[in-house]
C-alpha positions in Angstrom: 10.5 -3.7 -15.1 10.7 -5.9 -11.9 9.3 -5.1 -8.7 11.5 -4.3 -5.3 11.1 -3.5 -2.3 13.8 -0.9 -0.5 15.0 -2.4 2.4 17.5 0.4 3.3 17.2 4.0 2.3 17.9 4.8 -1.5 18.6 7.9 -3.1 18.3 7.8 -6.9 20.4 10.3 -9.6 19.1 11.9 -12.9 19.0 9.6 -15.8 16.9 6.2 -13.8 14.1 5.1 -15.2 10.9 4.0 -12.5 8.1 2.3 -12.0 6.1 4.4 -9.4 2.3 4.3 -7.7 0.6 7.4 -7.9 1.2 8.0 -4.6 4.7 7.6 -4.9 5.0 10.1 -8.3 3.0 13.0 -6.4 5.1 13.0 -4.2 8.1 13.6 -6.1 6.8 15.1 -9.3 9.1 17.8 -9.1 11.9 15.5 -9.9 10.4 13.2 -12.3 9.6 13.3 -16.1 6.5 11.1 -17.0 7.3 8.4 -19.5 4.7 5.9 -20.3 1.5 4.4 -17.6 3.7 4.6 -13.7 6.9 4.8 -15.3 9.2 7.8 -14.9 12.6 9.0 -15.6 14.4 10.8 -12.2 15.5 14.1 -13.9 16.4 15.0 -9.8 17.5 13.5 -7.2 14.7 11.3 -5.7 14.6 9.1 -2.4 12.8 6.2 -1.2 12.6 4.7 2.6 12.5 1.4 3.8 9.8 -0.4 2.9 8.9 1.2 -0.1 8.1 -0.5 -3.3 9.4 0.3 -6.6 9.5 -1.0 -10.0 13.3 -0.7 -11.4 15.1 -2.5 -14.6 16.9 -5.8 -13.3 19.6 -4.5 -15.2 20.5 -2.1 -13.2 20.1 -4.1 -9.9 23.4 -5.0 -9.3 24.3 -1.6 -8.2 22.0 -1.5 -5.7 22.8 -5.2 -4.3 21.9 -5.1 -0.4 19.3 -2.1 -0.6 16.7 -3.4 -3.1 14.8 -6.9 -2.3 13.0 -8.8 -5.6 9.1 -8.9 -5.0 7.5 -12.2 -6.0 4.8 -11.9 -8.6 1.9 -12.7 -5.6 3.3 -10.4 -3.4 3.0 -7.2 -6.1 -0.7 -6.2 -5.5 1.0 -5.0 -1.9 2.9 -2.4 -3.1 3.3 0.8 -0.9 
């Protein structure tokens, strides 16, 4: 997973898979199923507000061209 940064609000469906602080999970845990170490599968609908960082699968980017920003590796131990 690649790290972005949400630049406009984002709402996420069931079925995306996440990369999520513990911060970020707790506060939707009722919508996520854990996976593996900070990665989750939405299993609700989830959302995320400007300025947020979250990891996501580049394959899936395109999608969400204009609302989700590529983090540079440097820049991921500021994650929100």
């Amino acid at each position: 997973m690649n790290l972005y940064k949400v630049v406009k609000p984002i709402e996420l469906k069931r079925g995306f898979v996440v990369e999520l602080t513990k911060e970020q999970a707790i506060l939707r845990l009722h919508s996520l199923k854990p996976l593996k170490k900070d990665k989750y599968e939405v299993k609700g609908e989830i959302s995320f507000k400007a300025g947020e960082i979250i990891g996501f699968d580049p394959g899936k980017i395109k999608i969400f061209a204009g609302v989700l920003e590529p983090i540079k590796v440097e820049q991921a131990g500021k994650r929100k």
